[in-house]
N, C-alpha and C positions, 0 to 999 in steps of 0.2 A: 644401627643408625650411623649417617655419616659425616660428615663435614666438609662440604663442597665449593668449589673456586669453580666456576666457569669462562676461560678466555677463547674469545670470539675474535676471529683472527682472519686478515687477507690474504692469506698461502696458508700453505701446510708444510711443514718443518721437515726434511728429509730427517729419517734416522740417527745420523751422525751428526748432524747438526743438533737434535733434541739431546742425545747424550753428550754433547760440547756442552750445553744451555743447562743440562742439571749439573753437570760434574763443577760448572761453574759457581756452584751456589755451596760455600762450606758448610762440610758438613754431610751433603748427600751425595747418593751412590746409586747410581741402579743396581738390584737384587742380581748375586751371581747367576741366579737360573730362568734369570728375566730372557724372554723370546723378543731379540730385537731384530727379528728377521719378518715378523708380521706385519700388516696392512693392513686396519690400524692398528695402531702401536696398541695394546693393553700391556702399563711398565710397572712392576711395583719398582716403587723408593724407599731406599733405606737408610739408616743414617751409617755413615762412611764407618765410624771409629769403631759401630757393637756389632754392624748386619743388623740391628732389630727394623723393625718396619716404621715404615713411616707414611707414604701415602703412595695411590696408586694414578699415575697419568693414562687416559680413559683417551684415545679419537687421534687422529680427528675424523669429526664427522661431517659431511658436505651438507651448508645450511641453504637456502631456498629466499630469498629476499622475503618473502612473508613472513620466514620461521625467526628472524631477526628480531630481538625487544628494538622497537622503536629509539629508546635512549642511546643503544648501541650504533646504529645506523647516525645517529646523530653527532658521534662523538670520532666515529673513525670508518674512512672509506673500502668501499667493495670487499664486506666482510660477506665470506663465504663457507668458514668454515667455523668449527668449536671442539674443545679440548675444553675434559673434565674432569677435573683434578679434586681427586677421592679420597677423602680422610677416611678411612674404614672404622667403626669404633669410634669417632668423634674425638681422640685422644687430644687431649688441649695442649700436651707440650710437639705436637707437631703441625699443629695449624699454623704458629707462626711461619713455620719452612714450608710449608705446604705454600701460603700466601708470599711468601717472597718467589718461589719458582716461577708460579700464577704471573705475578705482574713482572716477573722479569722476559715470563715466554711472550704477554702480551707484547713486552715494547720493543721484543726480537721480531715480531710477525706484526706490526705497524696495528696492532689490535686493542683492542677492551679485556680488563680483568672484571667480571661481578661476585660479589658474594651472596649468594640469593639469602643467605640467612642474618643479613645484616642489610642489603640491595647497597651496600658500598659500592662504588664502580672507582677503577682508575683506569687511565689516567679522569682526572675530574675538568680538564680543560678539554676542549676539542682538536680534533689531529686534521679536522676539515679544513684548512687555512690554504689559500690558493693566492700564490702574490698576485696584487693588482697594478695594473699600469700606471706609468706615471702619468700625472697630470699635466692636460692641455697636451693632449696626445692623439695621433690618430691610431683605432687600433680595429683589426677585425672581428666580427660577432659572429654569432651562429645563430639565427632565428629559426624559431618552430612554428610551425601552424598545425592546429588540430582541423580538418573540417567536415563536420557534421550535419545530418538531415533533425530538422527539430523532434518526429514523428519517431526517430529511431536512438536518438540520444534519452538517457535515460531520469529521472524528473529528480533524482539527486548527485545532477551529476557532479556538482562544484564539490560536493560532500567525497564522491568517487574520486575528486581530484586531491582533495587536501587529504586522504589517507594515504593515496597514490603516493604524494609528497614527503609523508613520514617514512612511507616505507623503502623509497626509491630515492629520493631527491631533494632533502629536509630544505635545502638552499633554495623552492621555486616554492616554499609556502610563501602567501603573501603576508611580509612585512607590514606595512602602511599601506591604505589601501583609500581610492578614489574613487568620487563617480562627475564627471560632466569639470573637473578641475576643482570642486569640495572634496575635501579633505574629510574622509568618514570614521577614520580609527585604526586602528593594529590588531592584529589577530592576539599576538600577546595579552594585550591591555583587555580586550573586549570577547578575545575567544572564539570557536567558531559559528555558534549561533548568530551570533550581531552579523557576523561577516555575510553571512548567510540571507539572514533579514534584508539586510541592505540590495543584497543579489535581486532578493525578489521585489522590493522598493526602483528599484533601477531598471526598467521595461525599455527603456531609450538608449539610455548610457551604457547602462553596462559595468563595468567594475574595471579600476585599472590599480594594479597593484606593485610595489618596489617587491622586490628578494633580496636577498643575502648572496653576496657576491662567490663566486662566479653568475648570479645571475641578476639582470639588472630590473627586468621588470618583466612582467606579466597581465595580459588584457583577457577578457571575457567577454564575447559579444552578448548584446541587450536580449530580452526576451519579447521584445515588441512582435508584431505581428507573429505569433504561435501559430501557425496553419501550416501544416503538412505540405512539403517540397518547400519550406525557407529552411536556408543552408546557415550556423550559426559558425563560429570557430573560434578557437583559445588560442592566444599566440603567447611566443614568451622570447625575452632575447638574453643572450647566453658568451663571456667571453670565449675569444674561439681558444685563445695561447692554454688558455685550461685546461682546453678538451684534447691537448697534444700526451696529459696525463692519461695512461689508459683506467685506472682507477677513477675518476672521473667521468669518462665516457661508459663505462661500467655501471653505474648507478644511473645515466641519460638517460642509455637506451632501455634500462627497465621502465622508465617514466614515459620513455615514449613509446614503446609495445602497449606497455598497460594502461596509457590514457587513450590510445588509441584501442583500445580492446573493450575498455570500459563507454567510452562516446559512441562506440559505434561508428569512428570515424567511415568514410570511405575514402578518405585520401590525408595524408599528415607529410609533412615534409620536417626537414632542417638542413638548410642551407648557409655558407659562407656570405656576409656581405659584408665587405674591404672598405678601408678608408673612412669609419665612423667617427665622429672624436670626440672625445672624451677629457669632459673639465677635472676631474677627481672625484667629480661627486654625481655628474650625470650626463647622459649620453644626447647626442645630437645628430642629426645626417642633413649632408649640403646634397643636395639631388646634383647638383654640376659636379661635383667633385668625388660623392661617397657613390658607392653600389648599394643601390635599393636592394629588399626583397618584399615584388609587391604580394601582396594577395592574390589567388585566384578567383575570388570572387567578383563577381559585376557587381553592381545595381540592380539589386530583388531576382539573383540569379547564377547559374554556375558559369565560371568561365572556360574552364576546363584545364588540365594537366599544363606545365610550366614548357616553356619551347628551349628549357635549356635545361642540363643535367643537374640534380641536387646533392649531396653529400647521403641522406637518407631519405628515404621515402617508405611511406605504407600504403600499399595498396587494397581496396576491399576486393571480395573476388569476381564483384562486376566488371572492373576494371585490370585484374590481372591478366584473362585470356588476353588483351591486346596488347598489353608490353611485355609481357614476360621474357618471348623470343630476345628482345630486345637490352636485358638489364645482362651487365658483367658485374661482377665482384660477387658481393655473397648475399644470398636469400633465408629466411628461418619463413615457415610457412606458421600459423597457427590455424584454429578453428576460424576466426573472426577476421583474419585476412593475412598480407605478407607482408615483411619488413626488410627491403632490399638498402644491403651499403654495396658504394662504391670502394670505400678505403677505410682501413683501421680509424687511424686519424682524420680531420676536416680538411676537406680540402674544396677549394672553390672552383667556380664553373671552368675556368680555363685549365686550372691543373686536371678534372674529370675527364673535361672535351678532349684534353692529350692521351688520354689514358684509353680512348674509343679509336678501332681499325682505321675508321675514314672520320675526319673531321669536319669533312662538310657534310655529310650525314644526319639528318636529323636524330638524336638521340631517341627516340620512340615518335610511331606514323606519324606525322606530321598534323593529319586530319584530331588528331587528341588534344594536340594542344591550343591555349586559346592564338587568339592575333591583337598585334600592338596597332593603339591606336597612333595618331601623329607626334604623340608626347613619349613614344616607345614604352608604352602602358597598355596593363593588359586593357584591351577594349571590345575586342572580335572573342563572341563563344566559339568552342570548338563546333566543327565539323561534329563530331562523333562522339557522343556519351552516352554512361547507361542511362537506360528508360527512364528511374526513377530521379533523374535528374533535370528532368525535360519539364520548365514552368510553362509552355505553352502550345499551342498547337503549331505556332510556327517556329518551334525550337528547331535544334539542329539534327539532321538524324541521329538514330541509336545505334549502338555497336553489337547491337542484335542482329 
């Protein structure tokens, strides 16, 4: 029997680095016939003054965002890996050293120490902390849109979303949460059944919810008219200076594959929109002055793909044959459709449009996207979308 430390960590410690990190701790030693030439490391430790044994450093092994404890995700970003720190024999005068390496390799690899046979965790504060702007400021966001077929999104989906959120993006659970401008409760306070209840009380409204910053708020369209070909969609808006963290954008884009994988999206973006401002405590947009990002949606209808470039996009695979040629930067294909970036980092419609051979170029056929009415909104459906997007018989043709 053993006596075990688990730290859950965002890198993996090269060799020489882990033997800097134990030699640092008085008292220990890696074992002279210890193999520090293997991948993963399996180390025994010994204590320095006798050689006798003391504990053995196990990994790292590459963790899977699912394989994550929820509390860890919560406490420290883009954890990916774990290191498991082996009391052989359970010997109690070495668990102390065994627990100081533990939480000393944690706060060398920005990670979580647990002890599953006490569920102590340190650090016990969160390492989630993203400065926020100053106030009465203008600053730029990054909104998301999920958009969905009612028939093909799945009948627990908010439930799909708030585990989503544990597991990927703890900061886009909702906080406080609204419907029509009533004030309905906290997920804290009330949990996720109330939240839930409320969801399906809300057939109009809909639910609009605060996060935890980096993220500012999150909307869920209403479930009114239920009938097969209404499009519903989740949006959420997101500081952009955040996302310049790549640990940060690390845990998005899992939120946004898998909310996207999970709704059955056929189309999700996140895009840059510039010049928002921001009192300290909550966001604003002057249409003359800030950069929208509207919706593709009409009025009881699809509009079609955006006539300007986005930072990310997913596409379903009805919609992939026709842009594909079309996308630079990098593609991950799944079962349930593709997830094309232009850039590491967020960058907005003009930095993209630089970044494309010919600039006056429509960034994907033209006929896809929708057209601006007189208020340079979308207003015109596209030319061309899949079949199952078409509410009537005089929609616009398919890309069939």
């Amino acid at each position: 029997m053993s006596y075990d430390f688990y730290v859950y960590a965002s890198e993996a410690a090269e060799t020489g680095r882990l033997l800097e990190l134990l030699r640092s701790v008085p008292g220990l030693a890696p074992a002279e016939d210890a193999d520090t030439d293997s991948e993963p490391q399996f180390l025994p430790v010994v204590r320095a003054t006798t050689g006798s044994y003391c504990f053995t450093v196990d990994g790292p092994e590459q963790m899977g965002a699912d394989e994550v404890p929820e509390n860890v995700t919560a406490t420290a970003l883009a954890i990916a890996y774990r290191y498991d720190i082996l009391v052989e024999g359970g010997d109690q005068d070495s668990v102390p050293l065994a627990r100081r390496f533990a939480r000393k390799l944690a706060g060398a690899l920005d990670g979580v120490c647990l002890d599953p046979q006490t569920d102590e965790q340190w650090p016990k504060t969160s390492l989630r902390k993203a400065p926020r702007p100053a106030k009465d400021t203008k600053i730029d966001v990054v909104i998301v849109y999920w958009y969905y077929l009612v028939q093909e999104a799945p009948v627990d989906l908010l439930t799909r979303f708030l585990q989503a959120c544990r597991v990927s993006f703890p900061e886009a659970l909702p906080r406080k949460y609204s419907a029509g401008g009533t004030k309905l409760g906290t997920l804290q306070a009330n949990a996720d059944q109330a939240f839930l209840d409320h969801y399906e009380n809300e057939p109009l409204w809909g639910l609009y919810a605060e996060g935890t910053f980096p993220v500012f708020d999150i909307s869920f369209d209403g479930r009114e008219g239920l009938t097969p070909g209404q499009i519903r969609n989740t949006s959420m808006t997101i500081d952009r200076t955040t996302l310049n963290d790549e640990r940060w954008r690390h845990g998005l884009k899992d939120l946004f594959t898998r909310v996207a994988r999970e709704s059955g999206s056929f189309f999700a973006s996140a895009e840059v929109a510039r010049g928002w401002s921001w009192s300290g405590r909550s966001l604003s947009v002057n249409a003359s002055t800030a950069e929208p990002a509207f919706s593709c949606t009409l009025p009881n209808t699809w509009g079609g793909l955006p006539h300007y470039p986005q930072w990310w996009n997913w596409f379903s695979t009805e919609y992939l044959a026709g842009v594909e040629p079309y996308l630079l930067g990098k593609t991950e294909h799944y079962a349930e459709g593709t997830f094309h970036s232009w850039s590491p980092e967020p960058l907005d419609r003009d930095e993209l449009t630089k970044l494309r051979p010919d600039h006056t170029e429509p960034w994907i056929p033209e006929e896809l996207s929708y057209g601006l009415d007189e208020y340079r909104r979308p207003g015109i459906p596209a030319q061309k979308m899949p079949p199952k997007l078409r509410q009537s018989p005089q929609a616009p043709e398919t890309t069939t």
